[in-house]
C-alpha positions as CSV (number, residue, x, y, z in Angstrom):
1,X,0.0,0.0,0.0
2,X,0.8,3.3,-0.6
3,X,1.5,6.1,1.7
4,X,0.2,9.3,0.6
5,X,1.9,12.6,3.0
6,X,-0.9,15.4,2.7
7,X,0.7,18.7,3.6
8,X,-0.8,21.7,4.6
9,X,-2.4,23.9,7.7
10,X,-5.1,21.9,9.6
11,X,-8.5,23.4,8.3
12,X,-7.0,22.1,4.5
13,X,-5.5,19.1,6.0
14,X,-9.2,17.9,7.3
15,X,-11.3,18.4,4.1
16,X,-8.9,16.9,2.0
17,X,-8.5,14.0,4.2
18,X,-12.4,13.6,4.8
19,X,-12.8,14.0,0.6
20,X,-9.4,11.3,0.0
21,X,-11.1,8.4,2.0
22,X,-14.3,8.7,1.0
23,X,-12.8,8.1,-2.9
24,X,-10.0,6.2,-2.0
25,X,-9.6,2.8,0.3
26,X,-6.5,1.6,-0.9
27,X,-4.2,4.3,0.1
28,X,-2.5,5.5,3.6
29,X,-3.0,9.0,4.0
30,X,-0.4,10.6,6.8
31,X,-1.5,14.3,7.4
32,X,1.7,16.3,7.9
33,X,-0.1,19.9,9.1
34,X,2.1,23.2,9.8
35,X,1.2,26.4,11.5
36,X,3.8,28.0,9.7
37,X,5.0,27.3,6.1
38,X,8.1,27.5,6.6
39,X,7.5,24.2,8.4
40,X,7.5,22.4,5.0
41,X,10.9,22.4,4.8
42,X,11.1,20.5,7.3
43,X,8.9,17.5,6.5
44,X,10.2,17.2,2.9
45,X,13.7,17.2,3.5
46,X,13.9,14.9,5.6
47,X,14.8,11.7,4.3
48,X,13.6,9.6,7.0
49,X,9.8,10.6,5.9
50,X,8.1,7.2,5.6
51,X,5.8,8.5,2.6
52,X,5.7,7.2,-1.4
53,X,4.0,10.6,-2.6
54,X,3.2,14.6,-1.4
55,X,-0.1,15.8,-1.8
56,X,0.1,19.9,-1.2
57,X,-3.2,21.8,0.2
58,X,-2.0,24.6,-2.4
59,X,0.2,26.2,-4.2
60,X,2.4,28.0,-1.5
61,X,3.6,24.9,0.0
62,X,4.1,22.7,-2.9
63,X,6.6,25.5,-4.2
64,X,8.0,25.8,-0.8
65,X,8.9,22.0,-1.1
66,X,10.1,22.5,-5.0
67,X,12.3,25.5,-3.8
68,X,13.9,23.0,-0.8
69,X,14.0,20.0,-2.5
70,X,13.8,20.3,-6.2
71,X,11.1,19.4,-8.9
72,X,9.6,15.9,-7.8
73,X,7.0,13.8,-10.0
74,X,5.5,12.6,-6.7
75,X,4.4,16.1,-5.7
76,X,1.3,17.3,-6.4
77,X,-1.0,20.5,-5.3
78,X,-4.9,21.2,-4.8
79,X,-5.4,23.8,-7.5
80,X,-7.7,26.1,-7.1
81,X,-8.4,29.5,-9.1
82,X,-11.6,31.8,-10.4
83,X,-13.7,29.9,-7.8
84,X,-12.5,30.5,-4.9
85,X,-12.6,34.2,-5.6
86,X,-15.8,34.3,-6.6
87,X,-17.2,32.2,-3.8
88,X,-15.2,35.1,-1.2
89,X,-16.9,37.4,-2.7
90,X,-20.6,35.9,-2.4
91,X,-19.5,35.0,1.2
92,X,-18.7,38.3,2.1
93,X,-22.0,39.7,0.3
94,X,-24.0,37.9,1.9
95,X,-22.6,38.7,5.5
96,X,-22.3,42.4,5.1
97,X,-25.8,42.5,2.9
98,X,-23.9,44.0,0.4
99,X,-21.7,43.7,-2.4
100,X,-18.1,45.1,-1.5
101,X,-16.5,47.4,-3.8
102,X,-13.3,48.2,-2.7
103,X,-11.3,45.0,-1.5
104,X,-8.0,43.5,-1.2
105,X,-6.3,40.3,-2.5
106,X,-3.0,39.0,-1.1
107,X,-1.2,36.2,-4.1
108,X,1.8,34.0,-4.5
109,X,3.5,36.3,-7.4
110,X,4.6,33.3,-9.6
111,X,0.4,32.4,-9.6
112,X,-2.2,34.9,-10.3
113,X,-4.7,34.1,-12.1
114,X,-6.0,36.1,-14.8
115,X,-9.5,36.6,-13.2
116,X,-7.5,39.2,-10.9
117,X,-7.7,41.4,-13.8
118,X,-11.3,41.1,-14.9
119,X,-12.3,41.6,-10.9
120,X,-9.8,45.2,-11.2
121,X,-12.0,46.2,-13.8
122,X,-15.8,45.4,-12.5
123,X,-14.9,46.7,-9.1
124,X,-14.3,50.0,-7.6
125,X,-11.3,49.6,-6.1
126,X,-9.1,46.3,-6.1
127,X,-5.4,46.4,-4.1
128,X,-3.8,43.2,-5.3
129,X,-0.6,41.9,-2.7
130,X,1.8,40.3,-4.6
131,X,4.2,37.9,-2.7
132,X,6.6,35.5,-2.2
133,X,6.0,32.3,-0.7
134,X,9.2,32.8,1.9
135,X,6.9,36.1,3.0
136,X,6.1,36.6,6.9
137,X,2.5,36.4,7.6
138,X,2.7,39.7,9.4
139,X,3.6,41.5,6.1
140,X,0.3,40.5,4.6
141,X,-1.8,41.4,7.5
142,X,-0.2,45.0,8.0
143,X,-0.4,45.2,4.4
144,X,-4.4,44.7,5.1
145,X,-5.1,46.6,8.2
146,X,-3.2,49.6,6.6
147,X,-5.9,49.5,4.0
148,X,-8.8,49.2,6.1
149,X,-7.6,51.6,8.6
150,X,-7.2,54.2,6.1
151,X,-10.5,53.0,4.9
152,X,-10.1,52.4,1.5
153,X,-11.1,48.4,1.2
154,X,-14.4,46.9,3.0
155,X,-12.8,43.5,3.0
156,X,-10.1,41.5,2.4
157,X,-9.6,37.8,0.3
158,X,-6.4,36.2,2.0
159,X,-4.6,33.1,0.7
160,X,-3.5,32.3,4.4
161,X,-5.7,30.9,7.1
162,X,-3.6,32.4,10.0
163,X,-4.2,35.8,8.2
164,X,-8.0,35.4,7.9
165,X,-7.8,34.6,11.5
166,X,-6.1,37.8,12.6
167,X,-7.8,39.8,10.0
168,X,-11.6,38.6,12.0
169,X,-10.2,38.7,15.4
170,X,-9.2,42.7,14.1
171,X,-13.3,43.2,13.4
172,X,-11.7,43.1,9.3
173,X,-14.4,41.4,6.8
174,X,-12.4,38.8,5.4
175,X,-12.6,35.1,3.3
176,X,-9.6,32.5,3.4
177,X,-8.6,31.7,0.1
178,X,-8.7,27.9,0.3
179,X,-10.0,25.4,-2.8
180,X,-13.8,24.3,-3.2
181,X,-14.8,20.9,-2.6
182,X,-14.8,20.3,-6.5
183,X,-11.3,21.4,-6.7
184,X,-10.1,19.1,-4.1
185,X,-12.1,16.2,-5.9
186,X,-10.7,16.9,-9.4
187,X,-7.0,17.2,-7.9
188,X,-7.4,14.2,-5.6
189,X,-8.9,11.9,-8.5
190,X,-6.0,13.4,-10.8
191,X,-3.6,12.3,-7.8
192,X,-4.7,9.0,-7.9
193,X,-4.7,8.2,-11.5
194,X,-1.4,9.5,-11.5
195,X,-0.3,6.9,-8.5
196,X,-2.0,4.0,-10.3
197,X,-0.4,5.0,-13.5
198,X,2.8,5.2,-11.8
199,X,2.5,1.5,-10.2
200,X,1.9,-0.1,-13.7
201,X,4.4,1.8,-15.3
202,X,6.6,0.4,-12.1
203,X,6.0,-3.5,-12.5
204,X,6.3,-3.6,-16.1
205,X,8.6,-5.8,-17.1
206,X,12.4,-4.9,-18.2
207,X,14.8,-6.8,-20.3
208,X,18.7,-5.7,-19.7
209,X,20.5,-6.7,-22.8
210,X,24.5,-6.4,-22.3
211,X,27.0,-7.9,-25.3
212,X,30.6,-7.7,-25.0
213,X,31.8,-6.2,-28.5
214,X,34.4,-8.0,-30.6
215,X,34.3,-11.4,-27.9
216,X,35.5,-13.4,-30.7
217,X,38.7,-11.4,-31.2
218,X,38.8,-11.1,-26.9
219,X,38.7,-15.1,-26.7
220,X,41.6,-14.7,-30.5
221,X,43.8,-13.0,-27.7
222,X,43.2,-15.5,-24.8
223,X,46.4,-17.9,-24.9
224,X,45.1,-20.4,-22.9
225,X,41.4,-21.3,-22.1
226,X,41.6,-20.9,-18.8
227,X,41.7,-17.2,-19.2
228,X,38.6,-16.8,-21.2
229,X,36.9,-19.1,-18.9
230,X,38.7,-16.4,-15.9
231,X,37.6,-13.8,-17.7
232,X,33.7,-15.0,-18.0
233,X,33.7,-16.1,-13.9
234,X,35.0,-12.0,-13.4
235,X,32.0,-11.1,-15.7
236,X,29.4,-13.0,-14.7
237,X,30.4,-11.9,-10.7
238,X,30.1,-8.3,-12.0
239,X,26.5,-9.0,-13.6
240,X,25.1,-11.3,-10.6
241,X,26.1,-8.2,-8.7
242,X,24.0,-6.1,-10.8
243,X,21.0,-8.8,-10.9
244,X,20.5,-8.7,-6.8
245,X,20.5,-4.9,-7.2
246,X,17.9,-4.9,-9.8
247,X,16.3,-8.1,-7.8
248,X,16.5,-9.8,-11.4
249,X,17.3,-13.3,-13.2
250,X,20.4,-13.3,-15.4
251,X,20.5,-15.3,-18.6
252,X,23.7,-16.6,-20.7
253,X,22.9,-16.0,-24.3
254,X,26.4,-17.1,-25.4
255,X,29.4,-15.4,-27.6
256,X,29.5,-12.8,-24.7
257,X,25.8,-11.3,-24.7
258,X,23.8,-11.3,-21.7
259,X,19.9,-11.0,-20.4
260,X,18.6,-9.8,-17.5
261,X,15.0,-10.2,-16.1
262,X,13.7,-7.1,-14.0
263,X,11.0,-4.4,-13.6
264,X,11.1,-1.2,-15.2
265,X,10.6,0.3,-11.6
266,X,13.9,-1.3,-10.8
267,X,16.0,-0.6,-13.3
268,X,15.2,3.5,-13.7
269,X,15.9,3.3,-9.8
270,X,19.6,1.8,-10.4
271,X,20.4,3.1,-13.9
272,X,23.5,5.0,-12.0
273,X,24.5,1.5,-11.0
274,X,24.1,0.2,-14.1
275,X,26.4,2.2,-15.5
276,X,28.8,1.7,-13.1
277,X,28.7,-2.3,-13.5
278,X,28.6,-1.5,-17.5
279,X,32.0,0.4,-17.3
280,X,33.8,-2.1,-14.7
281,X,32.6,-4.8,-17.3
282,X,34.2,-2.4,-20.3
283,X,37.8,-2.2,-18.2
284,X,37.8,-6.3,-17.3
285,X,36.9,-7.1,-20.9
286,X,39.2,-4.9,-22.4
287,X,36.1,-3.7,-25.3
288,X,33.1,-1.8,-25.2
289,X,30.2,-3.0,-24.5
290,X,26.5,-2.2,-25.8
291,X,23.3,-2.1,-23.4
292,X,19.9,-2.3,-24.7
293,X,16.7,-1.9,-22.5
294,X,13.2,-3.0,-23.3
295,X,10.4,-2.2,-21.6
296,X,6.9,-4.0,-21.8
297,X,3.6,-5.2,-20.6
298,X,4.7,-8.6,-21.8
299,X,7.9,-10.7,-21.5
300,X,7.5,-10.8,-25.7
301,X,7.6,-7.2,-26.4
302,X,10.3,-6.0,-23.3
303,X,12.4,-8.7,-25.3
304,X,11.3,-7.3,-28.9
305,X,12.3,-3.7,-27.5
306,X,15.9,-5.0,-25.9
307,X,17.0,-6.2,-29.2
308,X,15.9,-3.5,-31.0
309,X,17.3,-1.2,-28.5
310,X,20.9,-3.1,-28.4
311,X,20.8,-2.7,-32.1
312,X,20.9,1.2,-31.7
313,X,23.3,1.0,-29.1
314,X,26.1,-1.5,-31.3
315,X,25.6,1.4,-34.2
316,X,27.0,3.8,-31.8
317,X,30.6,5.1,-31.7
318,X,30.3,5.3,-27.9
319,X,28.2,2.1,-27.0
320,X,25.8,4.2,-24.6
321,X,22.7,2.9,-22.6
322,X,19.5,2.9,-25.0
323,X,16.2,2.2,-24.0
324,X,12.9,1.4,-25.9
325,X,9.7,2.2,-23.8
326,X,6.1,-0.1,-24.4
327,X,5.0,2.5,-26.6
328,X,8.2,2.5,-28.9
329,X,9.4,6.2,-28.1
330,X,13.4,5.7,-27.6
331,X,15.6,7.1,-25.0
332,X,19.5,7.7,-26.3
333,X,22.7,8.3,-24.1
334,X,20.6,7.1,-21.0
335,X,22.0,8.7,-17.4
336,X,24.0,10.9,-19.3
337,X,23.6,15.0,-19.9
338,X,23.3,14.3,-23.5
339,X,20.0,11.8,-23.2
340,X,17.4,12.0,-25.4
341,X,14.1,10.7,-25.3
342,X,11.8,10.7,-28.7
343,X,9.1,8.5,-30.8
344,X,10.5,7.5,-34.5
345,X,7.0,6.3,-35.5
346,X,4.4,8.6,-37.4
347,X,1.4,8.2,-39.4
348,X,1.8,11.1,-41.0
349,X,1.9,10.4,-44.7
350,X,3.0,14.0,-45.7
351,X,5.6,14.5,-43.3
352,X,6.9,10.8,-43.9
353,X,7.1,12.1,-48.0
354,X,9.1,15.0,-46.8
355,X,11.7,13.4,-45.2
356,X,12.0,10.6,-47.9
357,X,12.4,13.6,-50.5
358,X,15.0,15.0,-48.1
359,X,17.0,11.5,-47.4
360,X,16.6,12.1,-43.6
361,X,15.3,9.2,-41.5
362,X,12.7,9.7,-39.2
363,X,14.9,8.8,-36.2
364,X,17.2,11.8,-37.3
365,X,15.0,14.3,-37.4
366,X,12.8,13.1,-34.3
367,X,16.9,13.1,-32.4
368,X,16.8,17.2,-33.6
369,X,13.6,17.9,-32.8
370,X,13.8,16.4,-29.2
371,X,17.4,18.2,-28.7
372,X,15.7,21.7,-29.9
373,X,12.9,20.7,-27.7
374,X,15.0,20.0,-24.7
375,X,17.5,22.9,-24.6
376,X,14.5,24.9,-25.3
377,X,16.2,26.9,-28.2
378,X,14.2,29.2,-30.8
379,X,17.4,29.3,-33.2
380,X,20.2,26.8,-33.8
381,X,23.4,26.5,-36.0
382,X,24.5,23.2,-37.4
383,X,27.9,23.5,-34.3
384,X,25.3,23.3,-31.9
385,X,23.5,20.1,-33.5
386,X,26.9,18.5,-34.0
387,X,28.1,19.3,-30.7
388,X,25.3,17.8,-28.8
389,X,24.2,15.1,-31.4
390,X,27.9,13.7,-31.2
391,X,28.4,13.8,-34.8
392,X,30.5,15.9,-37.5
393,X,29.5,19.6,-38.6
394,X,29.9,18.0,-42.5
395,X,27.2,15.6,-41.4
396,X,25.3,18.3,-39.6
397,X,25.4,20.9,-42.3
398,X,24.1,17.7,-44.8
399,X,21.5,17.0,-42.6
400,X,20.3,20.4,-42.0
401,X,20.6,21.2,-45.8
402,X,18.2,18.3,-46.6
403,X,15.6,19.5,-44.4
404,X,15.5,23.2,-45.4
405,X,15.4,22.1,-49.4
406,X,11.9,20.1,-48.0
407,X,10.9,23.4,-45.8
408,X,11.1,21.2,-42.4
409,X,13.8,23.5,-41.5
410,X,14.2,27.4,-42.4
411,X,16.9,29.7,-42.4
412,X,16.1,32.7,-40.1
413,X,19.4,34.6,-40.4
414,X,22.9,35.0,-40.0
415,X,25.5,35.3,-37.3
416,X,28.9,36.2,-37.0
417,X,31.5,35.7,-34.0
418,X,34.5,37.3,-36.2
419,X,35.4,40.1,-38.4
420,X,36.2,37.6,-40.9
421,X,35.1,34.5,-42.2
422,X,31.6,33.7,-43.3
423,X,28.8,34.6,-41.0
424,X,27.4,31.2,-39.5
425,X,23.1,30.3,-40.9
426,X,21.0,30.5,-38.0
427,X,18.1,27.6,-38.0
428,X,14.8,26.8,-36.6
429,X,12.0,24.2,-37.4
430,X,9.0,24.9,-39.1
């Protein structure tokens, strides 16, 4: 089972706890409540934290843990947006018998929503407080009595509950900020689709494939047969070492190639260790040595994928790690700064024409498109494609010729580092 940490102050911490069991039986829920946000710090850095996934009451604290800890695919927030503002405002009507025309909002600067804007322009007067999440509560609530003491708001919308509660105790109109009890369904159902989609994902099965390159000219070297045989006791030791850490069954295939049996959960867990037993095998052999991953639902198609993938890895110049997911999408140079991850299948008839025109394999131009994608560049040059593809500029400048004479690449300008020499052609897909 599961353990689910939901994080947040103790009003939040309740609803969303009452709302989780009623639609889920399967999981643990640990409530982790602060009275301060700085609090969460706390509870996500420490390692000791017996919990498989973070469920945020909102925004502040999920980007509190982000900031501390880093992004995390097991964190997730209750979002909330235009209704919770709206419902403030019919709350506060309906206590004061009137609609409030002059008000004040205080809002995480990295998340205001666009309905701030519309409410600026139907009401009278709107003073919006924008801040950071490391802000001290007291900043917000001076920020709020200053207002109403001058008399220029008749209430206040606050994204902290220890705000509201000063705010009331000061005789100040106010409404706590919180998400609706449709917002903390949708998140919550969203949560746990994610969780089960994470658990498949987990147990499906892996197939390691590891060949020694050139073994017939390793065992052409060996003088005597002892050595080879030496030689494949130092291996296999190295692999079963692997095996216990990926908790998998290792397989002989013969003329130095290798199978290993696992989960995909286990092997994206130890893929640092698997490149460490990959390069110790690479020193004792005395070659390189290609890995191929497969991933499937079905012992058939995790082996179909390994082969393939070991296939991509052997055409390499530097035998990296290469995976091939259930859904066929391929992941290049995996573990290292240079890894890619992209589909080579399409459908599309017309883009498939272009690149047949343009001599460019799909694979190519899916390895371009998900470099440009992942360095998040607008404009490239052919350097940068051979630099971080690994190949020559010639073979860039080829490549990226082909594609512009079939329009899937255009030439947006020029560049030039030096007062002589040609300027460089700037790039971008189209």
């Amino acid at each position: 089972m599961y353990k689910v940490a939901v994080v947040g102050p103790s009003q939040s911490v309740n609803r969303i706890l009452t709302l989780a069991r009623e639609i889920e039986q399967e999981l643990e829920f640990v409530p982790y409540i602060y009275t301060k946000t700085t609090e969460v710090k706390d509870f996500v850095s420490n390692s000791e934290s017996p919990v498989d996934y973070w469920l945020f009451s909102g925004y502040i604290p999920y980007k509190i843990a982000v900031n501390t800890v880093g992004e995390h695919e097991n964190f997730l927030y209750i979002d909330s947006g235009e209704l919770g503002i709206y419902k403030g405002i019919v709350t506060l009507s309906h206590e004061s018998r009137k609609l409030p025309e002059r008000i004040s909002i205080d809002m995480i600067a990295s998340y205001c929503p666009d309905e701030l804007s519309q409410l600026e322009g139907t009401m009278a007067e709107v003073y919006i407080k924008r801040f950071d999440v490391e802000v001290e509560t007291a900043e917000l609530f001076d920020f709020h009595y200053e207002l109403w003491k001058q008399n220029k708001i008749e209430a206040v919308l606050t994204c902290y509950p220890t705000v509201y509660e000063d705010l009331q105790e000061a005789g100040i109109p106010a409404f706590w900020l919180s998400p609706t009890r449709s917002e903390i369904f949708h998140s919550i159902r969203m949560f746990f689709e994610k969780i089960k989609t994470s658990y498949y994902k987990d147990t499906q099965i892996s197939v390691e494939m590891i060949e020694i390159l050139d073994y017939d000219t390793i065992k052409e070297r060996m003088r005597e047969s002892y050595q080879l045989d030496y030689l494949e006791l130092h291996l296999k030791k190295t692999l079963i070492q692997l095996c216990e850490r990926l908790d998998g069954s290792l397989f002989e295939q013969g003329n130095g190639r290798y199978a290993i049996f696992s989960t995909r959960g286990a092997v994206e867990r130890e893929i640092g260790t698997l490149k460490e037993k990959v390069n110790y095998l690479s020193v004792e052999a005395g070659s390189g040595i290609a890995v191929g991953i497969g991933f499937g639902q079905t012992v058939f198609t995790a082996e179909t994928n390994a082969y393939r993938a070991i296939r991509e890895s052997k055409r390499k110049e530097k035998q990296d790690i290469v995976i091939i997911q259930e859904d066929g999408a391929m992941i290049d140079a995996v573990g290292a700064e240079e890894e890619l991850a992209y589909d080579y299948r399409t459908d599309d008839k017309e883009f498939l024409a272009k690149l047949k025109e343009g001599k460019v394999s799909i694979k190519t131009y899916k390895r371009i498109e998900s470099l440009i994608r992942k360095m998040e560049w607008t404009n490239f040059t052919t350097k940068d494609l051979a630099i971080h593809l690994k190949m020559s500029e010639r073979n860039a400048q080829r490549i990226v010729s082909n594609l512009d004479r079939v329009s899937l690449i255009e030439c947006v300008g020029e560049e030039s580092h030096y007062a002589r020499g040609r300027p460089v052609k700037v790039y971008q897909l189209n």
